[in-house]
DSSP file (Angstrom, degrees, kcal/mol; ACC not computed):
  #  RESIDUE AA STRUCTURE BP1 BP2  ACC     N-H-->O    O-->H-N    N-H-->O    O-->H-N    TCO  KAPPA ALPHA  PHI   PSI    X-CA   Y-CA   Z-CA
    1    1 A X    >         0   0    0      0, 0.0     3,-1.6     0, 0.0     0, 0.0   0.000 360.0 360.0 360.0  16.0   -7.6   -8.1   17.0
    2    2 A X  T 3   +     0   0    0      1,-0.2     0, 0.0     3,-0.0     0, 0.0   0.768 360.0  37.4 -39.5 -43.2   -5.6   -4.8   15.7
    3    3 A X  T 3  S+     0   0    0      2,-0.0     2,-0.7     0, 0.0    -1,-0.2   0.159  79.4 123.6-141.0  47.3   -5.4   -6.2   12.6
    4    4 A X    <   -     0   0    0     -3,-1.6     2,-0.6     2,-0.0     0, 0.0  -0.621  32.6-178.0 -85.6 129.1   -8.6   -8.1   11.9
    5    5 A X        -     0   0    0     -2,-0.7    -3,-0.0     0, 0.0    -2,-0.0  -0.873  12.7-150.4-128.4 117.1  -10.1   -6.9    8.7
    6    6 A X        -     0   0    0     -2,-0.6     2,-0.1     1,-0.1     6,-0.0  -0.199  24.9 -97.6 -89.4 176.2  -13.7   -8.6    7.5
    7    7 A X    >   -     0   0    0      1,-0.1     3,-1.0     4,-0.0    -1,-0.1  -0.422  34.6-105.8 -93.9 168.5  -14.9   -9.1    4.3
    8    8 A X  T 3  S+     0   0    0      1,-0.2    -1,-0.1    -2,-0.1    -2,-0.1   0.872 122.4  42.6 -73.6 -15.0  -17.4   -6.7    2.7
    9    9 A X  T 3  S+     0   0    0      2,-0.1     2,-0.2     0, 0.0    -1,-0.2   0.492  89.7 119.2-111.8  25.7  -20.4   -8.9    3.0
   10   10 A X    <   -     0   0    0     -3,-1.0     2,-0.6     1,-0.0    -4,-0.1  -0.472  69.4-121.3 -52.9 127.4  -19.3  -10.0    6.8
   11   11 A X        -     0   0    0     -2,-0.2     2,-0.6     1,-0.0     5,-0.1  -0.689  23.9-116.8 -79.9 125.4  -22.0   -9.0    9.3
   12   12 A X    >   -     0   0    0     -2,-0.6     3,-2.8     1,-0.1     4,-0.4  -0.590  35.7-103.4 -46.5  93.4  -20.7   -6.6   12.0
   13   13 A X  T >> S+     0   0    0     -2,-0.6     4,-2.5     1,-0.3     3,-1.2   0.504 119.9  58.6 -33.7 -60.0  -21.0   -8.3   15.6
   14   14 A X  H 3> S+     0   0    0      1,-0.2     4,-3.0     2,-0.2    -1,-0.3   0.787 102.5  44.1  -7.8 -56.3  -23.8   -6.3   16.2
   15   15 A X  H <> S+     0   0    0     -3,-2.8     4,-1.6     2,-0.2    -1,-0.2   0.876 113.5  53.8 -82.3 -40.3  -25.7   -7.2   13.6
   16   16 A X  H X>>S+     0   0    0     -3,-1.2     3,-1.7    -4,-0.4     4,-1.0   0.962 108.0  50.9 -59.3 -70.2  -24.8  -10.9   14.4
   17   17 A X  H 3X5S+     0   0    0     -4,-2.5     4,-4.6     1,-0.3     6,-0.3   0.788 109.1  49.9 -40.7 -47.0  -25.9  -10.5   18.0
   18   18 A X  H 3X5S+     0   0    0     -4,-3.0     4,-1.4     4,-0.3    -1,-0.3   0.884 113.9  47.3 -37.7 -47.8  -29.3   -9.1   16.9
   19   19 A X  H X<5S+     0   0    0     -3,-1.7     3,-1.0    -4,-1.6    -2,-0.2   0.994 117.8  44.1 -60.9 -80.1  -29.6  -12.1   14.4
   20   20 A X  H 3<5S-     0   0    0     -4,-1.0    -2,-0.2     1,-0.3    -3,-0.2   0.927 136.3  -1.4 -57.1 -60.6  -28.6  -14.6   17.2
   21   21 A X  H 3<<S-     0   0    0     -4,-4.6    -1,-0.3    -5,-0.6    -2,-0.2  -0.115  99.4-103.2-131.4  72.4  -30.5  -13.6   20.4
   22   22 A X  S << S+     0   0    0     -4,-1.4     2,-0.3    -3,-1.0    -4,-0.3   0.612  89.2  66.1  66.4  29.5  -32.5  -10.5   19.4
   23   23 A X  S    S-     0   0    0     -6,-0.3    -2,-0.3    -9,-0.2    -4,-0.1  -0.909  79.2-118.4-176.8 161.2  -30.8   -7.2   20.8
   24   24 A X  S    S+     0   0    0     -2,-0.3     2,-0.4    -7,-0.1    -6,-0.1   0.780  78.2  96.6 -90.2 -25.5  -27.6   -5.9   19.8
   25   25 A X  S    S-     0   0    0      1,-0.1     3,-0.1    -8,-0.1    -1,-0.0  -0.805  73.2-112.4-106.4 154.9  -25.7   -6.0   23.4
   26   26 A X        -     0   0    0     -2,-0.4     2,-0.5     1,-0.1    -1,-0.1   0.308  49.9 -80.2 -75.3 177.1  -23.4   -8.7   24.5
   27   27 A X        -     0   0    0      1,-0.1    -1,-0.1     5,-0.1     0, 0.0  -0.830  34.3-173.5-127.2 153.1  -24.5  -10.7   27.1
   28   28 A X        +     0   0    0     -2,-0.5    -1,-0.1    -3,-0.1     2,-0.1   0.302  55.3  28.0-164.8 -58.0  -24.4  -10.3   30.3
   29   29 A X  S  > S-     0   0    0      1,-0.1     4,-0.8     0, 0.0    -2,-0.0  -0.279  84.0 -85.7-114.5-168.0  -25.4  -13.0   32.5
   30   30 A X  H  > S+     0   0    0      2,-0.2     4,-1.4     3,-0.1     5,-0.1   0.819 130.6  47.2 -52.5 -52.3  -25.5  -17.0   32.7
   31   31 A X  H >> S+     0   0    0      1,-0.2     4,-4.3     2,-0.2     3,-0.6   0.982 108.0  51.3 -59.8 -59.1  -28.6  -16.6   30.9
   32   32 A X  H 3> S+     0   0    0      1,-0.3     4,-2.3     2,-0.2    -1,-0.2   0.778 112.2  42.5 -43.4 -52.5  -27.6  -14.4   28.5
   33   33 A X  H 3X S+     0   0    0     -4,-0.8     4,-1.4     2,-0.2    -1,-0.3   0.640 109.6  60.1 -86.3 -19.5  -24.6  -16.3   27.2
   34   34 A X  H <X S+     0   0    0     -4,-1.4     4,-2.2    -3,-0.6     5,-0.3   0.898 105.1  47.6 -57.9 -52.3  -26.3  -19.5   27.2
   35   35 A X  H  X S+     0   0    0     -4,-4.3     4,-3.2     2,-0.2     5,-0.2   0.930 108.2  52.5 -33.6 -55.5  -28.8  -18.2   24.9
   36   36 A X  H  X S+     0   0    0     -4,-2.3     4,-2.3    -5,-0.3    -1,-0.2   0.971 111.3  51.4 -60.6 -46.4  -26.3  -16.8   22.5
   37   37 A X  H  < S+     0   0    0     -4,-1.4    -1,-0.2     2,-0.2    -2,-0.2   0.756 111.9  42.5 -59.2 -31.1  -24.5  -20.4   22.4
   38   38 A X  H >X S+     0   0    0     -4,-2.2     4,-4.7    -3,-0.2     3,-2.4   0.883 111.0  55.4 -80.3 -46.3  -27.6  -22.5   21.7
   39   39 A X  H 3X S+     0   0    0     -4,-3.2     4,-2.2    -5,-0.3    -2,-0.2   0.900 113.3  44.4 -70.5 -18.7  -28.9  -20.0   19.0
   40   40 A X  H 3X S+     0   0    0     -4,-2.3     4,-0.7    -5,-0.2    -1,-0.3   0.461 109.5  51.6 -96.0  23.3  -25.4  -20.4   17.3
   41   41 A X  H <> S+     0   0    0     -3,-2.4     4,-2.1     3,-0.2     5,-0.2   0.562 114.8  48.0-105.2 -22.8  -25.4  -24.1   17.7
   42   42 A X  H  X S+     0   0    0     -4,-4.7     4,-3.2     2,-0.2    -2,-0.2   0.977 115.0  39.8 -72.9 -43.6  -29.0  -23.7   16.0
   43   43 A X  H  X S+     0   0    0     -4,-2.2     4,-0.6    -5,-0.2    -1,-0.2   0.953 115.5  55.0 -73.5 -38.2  -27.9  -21.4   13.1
   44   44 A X  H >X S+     0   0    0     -4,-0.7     3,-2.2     2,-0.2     4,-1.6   0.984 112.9  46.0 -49.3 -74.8  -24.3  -23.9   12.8
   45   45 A X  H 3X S+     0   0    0     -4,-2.1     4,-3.9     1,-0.3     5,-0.3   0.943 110.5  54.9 -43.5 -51.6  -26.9  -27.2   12.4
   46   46 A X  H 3< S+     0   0    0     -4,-3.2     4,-0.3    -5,-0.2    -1,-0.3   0.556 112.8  35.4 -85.0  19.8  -28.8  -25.3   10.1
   47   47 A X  H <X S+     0   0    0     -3,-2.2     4,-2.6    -4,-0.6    -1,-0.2   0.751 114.5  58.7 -75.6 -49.6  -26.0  -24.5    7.8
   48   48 A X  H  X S+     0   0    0     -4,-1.6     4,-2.7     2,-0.2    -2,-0.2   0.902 109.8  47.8 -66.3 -47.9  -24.4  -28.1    8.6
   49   49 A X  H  X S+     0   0    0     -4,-3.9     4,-1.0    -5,-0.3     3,-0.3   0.976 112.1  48.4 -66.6 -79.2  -27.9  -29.5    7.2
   50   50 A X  H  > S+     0   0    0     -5,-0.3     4,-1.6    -4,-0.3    -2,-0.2   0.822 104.5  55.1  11.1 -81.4  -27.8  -27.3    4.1
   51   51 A X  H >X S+     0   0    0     -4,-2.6     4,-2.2     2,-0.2     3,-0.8   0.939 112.2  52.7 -58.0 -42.0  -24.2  -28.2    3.3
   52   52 A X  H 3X S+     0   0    0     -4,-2.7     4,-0.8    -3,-0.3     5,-0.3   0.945 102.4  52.2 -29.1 -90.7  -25.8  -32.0    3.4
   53   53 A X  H 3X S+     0   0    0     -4,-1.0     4,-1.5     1,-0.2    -1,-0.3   0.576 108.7  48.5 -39.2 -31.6  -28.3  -31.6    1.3
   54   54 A X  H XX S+     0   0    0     -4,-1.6     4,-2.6    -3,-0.8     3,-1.5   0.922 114.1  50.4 -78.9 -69.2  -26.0  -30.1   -1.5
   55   55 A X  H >< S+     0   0    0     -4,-2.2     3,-3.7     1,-0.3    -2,-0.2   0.551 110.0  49.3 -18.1 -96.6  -23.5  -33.1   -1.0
   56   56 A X  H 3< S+     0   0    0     -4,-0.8    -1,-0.3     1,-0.3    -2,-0.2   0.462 104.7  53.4  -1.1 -60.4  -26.1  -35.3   -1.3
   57   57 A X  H << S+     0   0    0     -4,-1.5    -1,-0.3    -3,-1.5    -2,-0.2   0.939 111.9  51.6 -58.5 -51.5  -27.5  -33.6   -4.5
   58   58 A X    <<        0   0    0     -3,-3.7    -2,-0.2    -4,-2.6    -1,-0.2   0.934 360.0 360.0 -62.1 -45.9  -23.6  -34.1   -6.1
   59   59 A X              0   0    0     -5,-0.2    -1,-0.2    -4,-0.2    -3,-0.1   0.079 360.0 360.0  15.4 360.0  -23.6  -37.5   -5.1
């Protein structure tokens, strides 16, 4: 990842992982990494629903 470069208004993994389960280091356990995966299947649905609703509206 040497030459991964984000955009400026890309969130820092930190800042994601706080978002996503509430503390800023990566995780750790079974638990830990389940958590992160369900809260980004939660924030991925609520985008997915989002993008819907605009379709919808062009429709």
């Amino acid at each position: 990842m040497a030459t991964f470069s984000p955009r400026p208004d890309q969130l820092k993994k930190p800042e994601m992982l706080f978002i996503l389960v509430g503390t800023k280091n990566e995780p750790n356990t079974p638990e830990e990494f389940y958590s992160l995966q369900i809260a980004t299947l939660k924030m991925f649905e609520i985008e997915l629903n989002k993008l819907n609703v605009i379709i919808r509206a062009l429709s």
